[in-house]
C-alpha positions as CSV (number, residue, x, y, z in Angstrom):
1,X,0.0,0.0,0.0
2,X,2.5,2.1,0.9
3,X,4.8,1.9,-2.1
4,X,1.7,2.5,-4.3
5,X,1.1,5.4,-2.8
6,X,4.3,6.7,-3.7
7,X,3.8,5.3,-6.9
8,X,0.8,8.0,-7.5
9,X,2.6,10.6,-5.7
10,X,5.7,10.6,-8.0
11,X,3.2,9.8,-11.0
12,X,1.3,13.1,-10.1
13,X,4.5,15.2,-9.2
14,X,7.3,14.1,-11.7
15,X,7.1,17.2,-13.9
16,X,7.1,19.4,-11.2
17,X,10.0,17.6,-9.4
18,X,12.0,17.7,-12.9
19,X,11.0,21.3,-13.1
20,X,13.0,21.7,-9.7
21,X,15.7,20.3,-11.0
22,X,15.9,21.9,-13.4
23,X,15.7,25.6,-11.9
24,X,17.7,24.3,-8.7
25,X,20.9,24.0,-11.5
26,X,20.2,27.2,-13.1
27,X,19.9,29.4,-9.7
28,X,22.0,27.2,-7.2
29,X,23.7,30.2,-7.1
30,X,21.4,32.5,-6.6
31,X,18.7,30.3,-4.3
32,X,18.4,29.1,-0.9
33,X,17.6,25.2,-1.3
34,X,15.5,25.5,2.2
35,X,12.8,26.7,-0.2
36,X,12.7,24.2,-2.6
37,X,12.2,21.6,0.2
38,X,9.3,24.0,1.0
39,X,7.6,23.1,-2.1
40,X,7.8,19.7,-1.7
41,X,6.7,19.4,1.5
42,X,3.6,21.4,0.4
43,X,2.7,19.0,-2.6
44,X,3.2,15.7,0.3
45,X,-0.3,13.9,0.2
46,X,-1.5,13.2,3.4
47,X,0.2,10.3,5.5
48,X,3.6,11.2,4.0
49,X,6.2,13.0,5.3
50,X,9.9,14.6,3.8
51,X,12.4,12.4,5.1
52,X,15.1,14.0,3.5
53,X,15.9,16.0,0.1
54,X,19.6,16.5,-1.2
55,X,21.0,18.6,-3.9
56,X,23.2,16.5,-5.3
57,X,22.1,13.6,-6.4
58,X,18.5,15.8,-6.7
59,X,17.0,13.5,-4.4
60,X,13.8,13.4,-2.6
61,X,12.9,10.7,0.0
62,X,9.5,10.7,1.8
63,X,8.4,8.6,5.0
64,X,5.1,6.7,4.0
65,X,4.2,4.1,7.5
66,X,7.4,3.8,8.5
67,X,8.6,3.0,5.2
68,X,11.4,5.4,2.7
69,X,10.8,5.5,-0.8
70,X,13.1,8.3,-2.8
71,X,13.2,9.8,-6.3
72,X,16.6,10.5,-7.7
73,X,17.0,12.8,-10.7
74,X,19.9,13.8,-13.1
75,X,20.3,15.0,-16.5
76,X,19.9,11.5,-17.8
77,X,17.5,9.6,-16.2
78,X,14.9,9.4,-13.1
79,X,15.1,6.5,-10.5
80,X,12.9,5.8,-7.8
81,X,14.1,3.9,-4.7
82,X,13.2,2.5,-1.0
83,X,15.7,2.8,1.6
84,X,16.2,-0.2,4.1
């Protein structure tokens, strides 16, 4: 249950997640990445919450019933993950 609702979650968010990669490596310099984890967290469906989210790898990891589940994303491809 829990790793389909990330399923849906990243299904329903992946443009917008690419989109912040995207703008996170044009205004790194210019952007505080506190912000961008703002975003996410406001886009969460209910019952999940941000674990963690790194710049680099982009990476996002949520908390869905005591279980991880991540998205990674580079300028090649997109890889979702659970963490042990």
């Amino acid at each position: 249950m829990s790793q389909e609702k990330f399923n849906v979650w990243v299904n329903g968010n992946l443009s917008y997640l690419e989109y912040l990669f995207d703008r996170w490596n044009e205004e790194k310099q210019y952007e505080d990445f506190k912000d961008y984890k703002k975003e996410v967290v406001k886009r969460l469906s209910e019952g999940m919450t941000l674990f963690r989210m790194i710049k680099k790898p982009f990476e996002v990891v949520v908390e869905i019933d005591n279980k991880k589940y991540g998205i990674r994303i580079n300028k090649k491809d997109v890889k979702t993950f659970t963490l042990e």
